[in-house]
C-alpha positions in Angstrom: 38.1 2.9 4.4 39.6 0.5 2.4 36.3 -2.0 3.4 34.2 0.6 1.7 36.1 1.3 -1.2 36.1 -2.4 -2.1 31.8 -2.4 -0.8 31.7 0.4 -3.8 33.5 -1.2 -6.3 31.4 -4.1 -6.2 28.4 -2.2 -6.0 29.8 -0.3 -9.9 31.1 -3.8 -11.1 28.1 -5.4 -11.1 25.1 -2.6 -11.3 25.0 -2.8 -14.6 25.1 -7.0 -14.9 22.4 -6.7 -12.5 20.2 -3.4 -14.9 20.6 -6.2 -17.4 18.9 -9.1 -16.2 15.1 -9.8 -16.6 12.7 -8.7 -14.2 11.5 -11.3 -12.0 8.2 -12.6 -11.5 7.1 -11.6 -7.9 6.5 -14.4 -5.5 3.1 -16.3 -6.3 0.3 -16.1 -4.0 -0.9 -19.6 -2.3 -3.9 -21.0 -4.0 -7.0 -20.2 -2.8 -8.2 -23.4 -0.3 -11.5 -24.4 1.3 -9.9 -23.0 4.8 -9.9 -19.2 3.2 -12.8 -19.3 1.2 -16.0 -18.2 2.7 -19.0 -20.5 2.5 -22.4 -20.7 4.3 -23.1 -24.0 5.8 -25.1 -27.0 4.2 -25.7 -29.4 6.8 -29.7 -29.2 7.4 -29.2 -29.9 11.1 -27.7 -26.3 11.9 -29.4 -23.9 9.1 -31.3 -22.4 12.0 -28.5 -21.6 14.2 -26.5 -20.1 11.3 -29.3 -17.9 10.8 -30.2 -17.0 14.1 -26.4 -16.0 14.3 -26.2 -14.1 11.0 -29.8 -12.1 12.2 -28.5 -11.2 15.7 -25.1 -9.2 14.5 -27.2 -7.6 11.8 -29.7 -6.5 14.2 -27.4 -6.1 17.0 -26.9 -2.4 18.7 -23.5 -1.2 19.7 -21.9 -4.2 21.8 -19.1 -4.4 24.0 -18.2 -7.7 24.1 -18.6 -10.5 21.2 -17.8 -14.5 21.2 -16.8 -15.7 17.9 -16.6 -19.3 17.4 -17.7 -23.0 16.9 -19.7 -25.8 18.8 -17.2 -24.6 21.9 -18.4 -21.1 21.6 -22.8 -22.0 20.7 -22.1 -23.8 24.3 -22.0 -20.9 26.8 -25.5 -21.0 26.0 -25.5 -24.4 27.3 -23.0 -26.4 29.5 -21.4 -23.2 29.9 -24.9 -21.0 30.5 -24.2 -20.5 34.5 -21.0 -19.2 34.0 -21.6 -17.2 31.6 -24.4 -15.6 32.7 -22.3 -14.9 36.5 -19.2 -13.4 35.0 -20.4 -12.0 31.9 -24.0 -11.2 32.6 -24.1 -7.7 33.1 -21.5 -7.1 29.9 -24.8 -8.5 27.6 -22.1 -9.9 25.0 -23.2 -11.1 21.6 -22.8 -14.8 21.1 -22.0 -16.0 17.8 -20.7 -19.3 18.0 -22.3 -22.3 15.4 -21.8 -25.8 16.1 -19.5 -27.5 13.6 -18.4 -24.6 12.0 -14.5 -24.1 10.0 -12.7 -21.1 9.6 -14.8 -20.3 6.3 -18.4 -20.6 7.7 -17.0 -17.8 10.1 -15.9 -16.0 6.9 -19.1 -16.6 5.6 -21.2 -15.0 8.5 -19.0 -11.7 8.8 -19.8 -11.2 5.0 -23.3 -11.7 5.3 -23.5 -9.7 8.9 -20.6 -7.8 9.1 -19.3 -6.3 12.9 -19.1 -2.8 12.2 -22.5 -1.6 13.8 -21.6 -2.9 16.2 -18.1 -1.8 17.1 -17.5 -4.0 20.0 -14.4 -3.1 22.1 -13.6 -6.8 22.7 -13.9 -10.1 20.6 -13.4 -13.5 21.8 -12.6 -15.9 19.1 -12.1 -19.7 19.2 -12.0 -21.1 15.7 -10.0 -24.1 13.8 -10.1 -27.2 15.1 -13.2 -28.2 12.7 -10.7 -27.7 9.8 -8.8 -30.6 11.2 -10.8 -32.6 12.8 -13.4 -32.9 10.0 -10.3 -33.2 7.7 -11.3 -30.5 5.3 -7.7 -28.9 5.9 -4.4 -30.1 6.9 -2.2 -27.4 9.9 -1.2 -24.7 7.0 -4.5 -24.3 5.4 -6.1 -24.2 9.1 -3.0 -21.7 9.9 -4.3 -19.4 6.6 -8.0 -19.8 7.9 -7.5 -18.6 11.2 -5.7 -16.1 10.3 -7.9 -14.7 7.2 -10.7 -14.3 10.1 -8.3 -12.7 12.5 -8.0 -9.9 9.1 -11.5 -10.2 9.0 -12.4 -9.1 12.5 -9.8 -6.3 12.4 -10.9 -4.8 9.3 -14.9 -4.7 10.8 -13.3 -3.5 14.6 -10.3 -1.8 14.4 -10.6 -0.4 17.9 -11.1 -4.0 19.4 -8.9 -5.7 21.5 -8.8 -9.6 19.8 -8.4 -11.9 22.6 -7.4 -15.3 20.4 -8.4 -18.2 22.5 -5.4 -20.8 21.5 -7.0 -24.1 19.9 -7.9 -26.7 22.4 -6.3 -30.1 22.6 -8.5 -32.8 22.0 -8.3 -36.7 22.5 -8.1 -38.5 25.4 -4.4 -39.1 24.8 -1.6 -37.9 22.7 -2.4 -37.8 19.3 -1.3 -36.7 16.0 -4.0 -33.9 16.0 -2.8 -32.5 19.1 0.4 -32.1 17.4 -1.0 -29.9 14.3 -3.6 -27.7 16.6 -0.5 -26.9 18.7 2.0 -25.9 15.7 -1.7 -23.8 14.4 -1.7 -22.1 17.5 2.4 -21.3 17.5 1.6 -19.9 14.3 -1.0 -18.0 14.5 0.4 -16.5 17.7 3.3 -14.6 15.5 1.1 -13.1 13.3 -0.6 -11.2 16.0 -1.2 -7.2 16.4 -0.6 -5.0 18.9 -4.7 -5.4 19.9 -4.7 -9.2 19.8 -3.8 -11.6 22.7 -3.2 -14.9 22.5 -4.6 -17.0 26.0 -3.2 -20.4 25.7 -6.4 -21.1 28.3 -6.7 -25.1 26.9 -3.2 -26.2 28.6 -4.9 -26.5 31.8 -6.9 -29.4 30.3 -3.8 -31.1 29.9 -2.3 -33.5 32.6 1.0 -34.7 33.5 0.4 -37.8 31.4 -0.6 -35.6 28.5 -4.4 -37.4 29.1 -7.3 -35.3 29.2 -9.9 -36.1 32.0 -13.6 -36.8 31.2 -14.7 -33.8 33.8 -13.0 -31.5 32.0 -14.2 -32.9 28.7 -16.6 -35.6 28.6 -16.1 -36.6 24.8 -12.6 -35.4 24.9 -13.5 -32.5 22.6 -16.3 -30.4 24.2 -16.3 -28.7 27.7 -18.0 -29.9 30.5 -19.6 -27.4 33.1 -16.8 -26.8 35.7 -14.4 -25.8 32.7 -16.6 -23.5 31.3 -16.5 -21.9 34.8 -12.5 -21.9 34.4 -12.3 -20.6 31.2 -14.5 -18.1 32.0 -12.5 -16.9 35.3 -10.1 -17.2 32.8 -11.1 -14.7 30.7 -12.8 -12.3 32.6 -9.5 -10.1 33.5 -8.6 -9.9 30.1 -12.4 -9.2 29.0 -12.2 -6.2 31.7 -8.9 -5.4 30.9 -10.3 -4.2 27.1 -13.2 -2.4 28.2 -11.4 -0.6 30.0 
């Protein structure tokens, strides 16, 4: 009791001291940075795959299953065809993935072809490692990226499960970039809802040695055909799981 009493008279001594203080300025917002700004791509050499990206969602029907994503994502439709077509074949998921694109050329194409029509129940998304490998933006900014298109994706399907596929390492060795991809992805994994999974599926690239092996991926960057097949058994259960 005689805790409280002394709680109260605190609370009476300095009420007023505190009624007569200024109001405070509310915390400012971070600037706005390339990472969070949307903008179409420039680069001649990829103009038709942005399109062709941006016309199939607008003339997409209702889908189950969409990719979202970069160069890593455009190549299930190459290195990464056969797998795709044997595990997710009969699912007909949407591909959007552009080679060489940051987290605001994907902000760019839900803008311009937004996922709503098509209300797909699950969204794979790989995204981020453009921003700091073409050195557009440093770990926070890619952070703020990643997670503006996460916002995005959840305010066009908020009935989707969000399966976030954790950055992959790249480099043959340990590098400094490694380093900021991984604190991206430890980030980006708190900030997750209830409907979005993180699947940290590029840690099986990764030897003892921290190397990664050229038949996993041959530049040390891009997947080679036998770990497309093992991200795809990867995700498969957890592609099921949201259709469900």
């Amino acid at each position: 009791m005689r805790r409280l009493a002394f709680v109260v008279a605190l609370v009476v001594f300095f009420a007023p001291i505190a009624m007569a203080m200024p109001p405070q300025d509310p915390a400012p917002k971070p600037a706005a940075h390339a990472a969070v700004t949307p903008q179409p791509r420039t680069d001649q050499w990829i103009l038709d795959r942005q399109a062709t990206c941006v016309r199939r969602a607008q003339e997409a029907k209702p889908t189950d299953v969409v990719f979202v994503g970069d160069s890593i994502t455009q190549g299930w439709e190459e290195d990464g065809a056969a797998s795709w077509q044997k595990h997710f074949g009969a699912m007909a998921p949407l591909n959007l993935g552009v080679s060489g694109d940051r987290t605001e050329h994907v902000l760019w194409r839900l803008q311009q072809a937004p996922l709503t029509t098509i209300a797909p129940k699950a969204i794979v998304l790989l995204i981020g490692t453009n921003n700091l490998g073409h050195g557009t933006s440093n770990a926070e900014q890619t952070i703020d990226g990643c997670l503006a298109v996460l916002a995005a994706l959840r305010a066009q399907a908020p009935q989707a499960t969000i399966l976030v596929c954790e950055i992959f390492p790249r480099g043959e060795r340990v590098n400094a970039m490694r380093g900021d991809l991984l604190q991206v992805n430890q980030a980006v994994r708190t900030q997750l809802d209830a409907k979005m999974k993180s699947l940290p599926i590029g840690d099986r690239w990764v030897q003892k040695d921290g190397t990664i092996k050229k038949a996993d991926m041959p530049d040390f960057l891009h997947l080679s055909k036998a770990a497309y097949e093992q991200w795809a058994q990867a995700l498969l259960p957890e592609i099921q799981a949201a259709l469900r």
